[in-house]
C-alpha positions in Angstrom: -101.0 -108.8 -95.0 -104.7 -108.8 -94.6 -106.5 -106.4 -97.0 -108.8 -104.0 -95.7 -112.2 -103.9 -96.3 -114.2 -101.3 -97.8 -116.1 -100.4 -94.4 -112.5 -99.7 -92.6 -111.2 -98.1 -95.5 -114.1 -95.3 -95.3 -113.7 -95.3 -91.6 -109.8 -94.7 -91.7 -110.2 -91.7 -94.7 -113.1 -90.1 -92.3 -110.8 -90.2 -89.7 -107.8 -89.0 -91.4 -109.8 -86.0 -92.7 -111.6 -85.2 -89.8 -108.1 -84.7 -88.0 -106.9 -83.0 -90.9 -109.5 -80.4 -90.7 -109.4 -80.0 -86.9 -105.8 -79.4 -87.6 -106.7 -76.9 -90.4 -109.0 -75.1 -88.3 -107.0 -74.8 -85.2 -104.1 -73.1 -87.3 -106.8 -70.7 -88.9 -107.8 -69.6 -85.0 -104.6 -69.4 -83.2 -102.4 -66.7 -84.6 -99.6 -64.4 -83.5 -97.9 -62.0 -84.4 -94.9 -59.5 -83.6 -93.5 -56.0 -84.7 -92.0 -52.7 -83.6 -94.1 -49.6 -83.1 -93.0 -46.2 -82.2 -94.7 -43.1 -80.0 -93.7 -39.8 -78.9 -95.2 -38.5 -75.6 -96.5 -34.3 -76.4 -95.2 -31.8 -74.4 -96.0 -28.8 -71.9 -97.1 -25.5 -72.8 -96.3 -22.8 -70.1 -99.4 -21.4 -68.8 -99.7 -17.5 -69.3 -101.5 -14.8 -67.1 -103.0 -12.6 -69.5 -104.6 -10.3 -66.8 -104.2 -9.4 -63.2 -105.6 -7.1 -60.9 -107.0 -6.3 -57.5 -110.4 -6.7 -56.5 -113.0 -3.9 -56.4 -111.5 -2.0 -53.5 -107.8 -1.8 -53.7 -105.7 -2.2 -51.2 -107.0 -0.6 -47.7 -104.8 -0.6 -44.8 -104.9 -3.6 -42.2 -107.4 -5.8 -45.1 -106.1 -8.4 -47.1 -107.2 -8.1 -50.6 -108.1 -10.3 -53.3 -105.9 -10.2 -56.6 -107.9 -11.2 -59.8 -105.6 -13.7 -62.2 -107.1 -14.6 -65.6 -105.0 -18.1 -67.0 -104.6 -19.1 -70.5 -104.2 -23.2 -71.0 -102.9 -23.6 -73.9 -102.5 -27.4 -72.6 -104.8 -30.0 -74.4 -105.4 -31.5 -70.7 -106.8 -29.0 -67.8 -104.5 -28.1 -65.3 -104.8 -27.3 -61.7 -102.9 -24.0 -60.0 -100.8 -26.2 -56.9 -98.9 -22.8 -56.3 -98.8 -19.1 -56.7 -96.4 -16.7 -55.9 -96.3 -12.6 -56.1 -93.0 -11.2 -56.3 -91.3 -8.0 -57.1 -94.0 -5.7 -55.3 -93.5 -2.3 -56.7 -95.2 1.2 -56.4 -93.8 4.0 -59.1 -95.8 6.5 -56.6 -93.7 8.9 -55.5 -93.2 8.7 -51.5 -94.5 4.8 -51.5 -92.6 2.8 -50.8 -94.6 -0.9 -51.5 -92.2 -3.2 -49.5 -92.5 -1.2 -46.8 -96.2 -0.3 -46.8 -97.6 -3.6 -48.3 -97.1 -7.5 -47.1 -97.0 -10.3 -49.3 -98.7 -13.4 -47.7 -97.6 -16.2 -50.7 -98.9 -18.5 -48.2 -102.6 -17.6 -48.0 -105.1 -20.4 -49.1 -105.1 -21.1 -52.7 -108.8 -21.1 -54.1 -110.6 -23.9 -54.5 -111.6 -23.7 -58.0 -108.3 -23.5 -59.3 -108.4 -25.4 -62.5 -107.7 -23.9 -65.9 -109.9 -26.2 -68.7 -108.2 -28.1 -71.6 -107.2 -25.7 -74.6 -105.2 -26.0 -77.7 -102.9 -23.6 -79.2 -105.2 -22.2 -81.7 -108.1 -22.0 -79.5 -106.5 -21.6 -75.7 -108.9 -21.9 -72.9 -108.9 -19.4 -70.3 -110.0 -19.7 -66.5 -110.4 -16.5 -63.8 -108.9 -17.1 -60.7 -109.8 -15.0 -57.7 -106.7 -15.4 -54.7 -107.9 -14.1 -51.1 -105.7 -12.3 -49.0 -102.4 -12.8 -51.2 -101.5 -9.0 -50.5 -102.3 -6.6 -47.5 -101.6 -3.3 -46.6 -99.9 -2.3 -43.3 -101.8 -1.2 -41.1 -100.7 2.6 -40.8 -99.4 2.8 -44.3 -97.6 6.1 -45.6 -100.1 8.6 -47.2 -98.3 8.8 -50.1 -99.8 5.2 -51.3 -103.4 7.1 -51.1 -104.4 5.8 -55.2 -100.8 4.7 -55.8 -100.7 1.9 -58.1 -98.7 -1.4 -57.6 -97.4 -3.8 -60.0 -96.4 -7.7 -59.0 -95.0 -10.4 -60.7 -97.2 -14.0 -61.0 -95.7 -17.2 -60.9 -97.5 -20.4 -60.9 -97.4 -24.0 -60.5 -99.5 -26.3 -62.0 -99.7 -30.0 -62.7 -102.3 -32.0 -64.7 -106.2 -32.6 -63.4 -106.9 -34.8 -66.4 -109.0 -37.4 -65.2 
């Protein structure tokens, strides 16, 4: 066997340490890693109208009117109104009959600024919504609905506008 000399001895220990510490160094870079993590989605909060009303005006026979909605978001995204519907028309005036003297159009053009901004449930955010032409009264209406008042119900559709 043929003894190595000092020269090659050096040369083979350089080597062997060099790849050693390449070795070292690509185990301290590539890494992985694996686990199990858990989340829970939030949920919905039904939007309330706090307020709603007529515009300045009332009802006038033959005009569609405007009905005034304030929203509350309670939501921690905004949400934009895809649908609203009056229902259960009523008049407690005596002689006035609403159904009769007063058309619901559900159908008219939803406004375009129908978002409600982002709240939270201690500090809800709130959004005015003014609806054209929603209700209108009949042309020839009775003259008993002369200052009668009417109460409607408000539904409403919404989905997320989070961006």
């Amino acid at each position: 066997m043929r003894k190595l000399s000092r020269r090659s001895t050096t040369v083979v220990v350089t080597t062997v340490v060099a790849v050693g510490a390449a070795g070292a160094a690509w185990a301290a870079w590539s890494l992985t890693g694996s686990g199990t993590a858990e989340a829970k989605a939030g949920s919905v909060v039904t939007l309330k109208v706090t307020s709603a009303g007529l515009a300045a005006g009332g009802l006038t026979p033959g005009n569609p009117t405007t009905v005034l909605l304030t929203v509350e978001n309670r939501n921690a995204f905004p949400v934009k109104i895809t649908n609203i519907d009056l229902t259960q028309l009523d008049s407690t005036q005596q002689g006035c009959d609403a159904s009769a003297n007063v058309d619901v159009v559900n159908d008219a053009a939803l406004p375009t600024k129908a978002t409600v901004p982002a709240g939270s449930e201690d500090k809800p955010a709130t959004a005015q919504i003014a609806w054209s032409g929603p209700l209108q009264m009949k042309a020839d209406p009775a003259d008993a609905c002369q200052g009668a008042p009417f109460t409607f119900n408000v539904h409403l559709d919404a989905v997320s506008a989070a961006a």
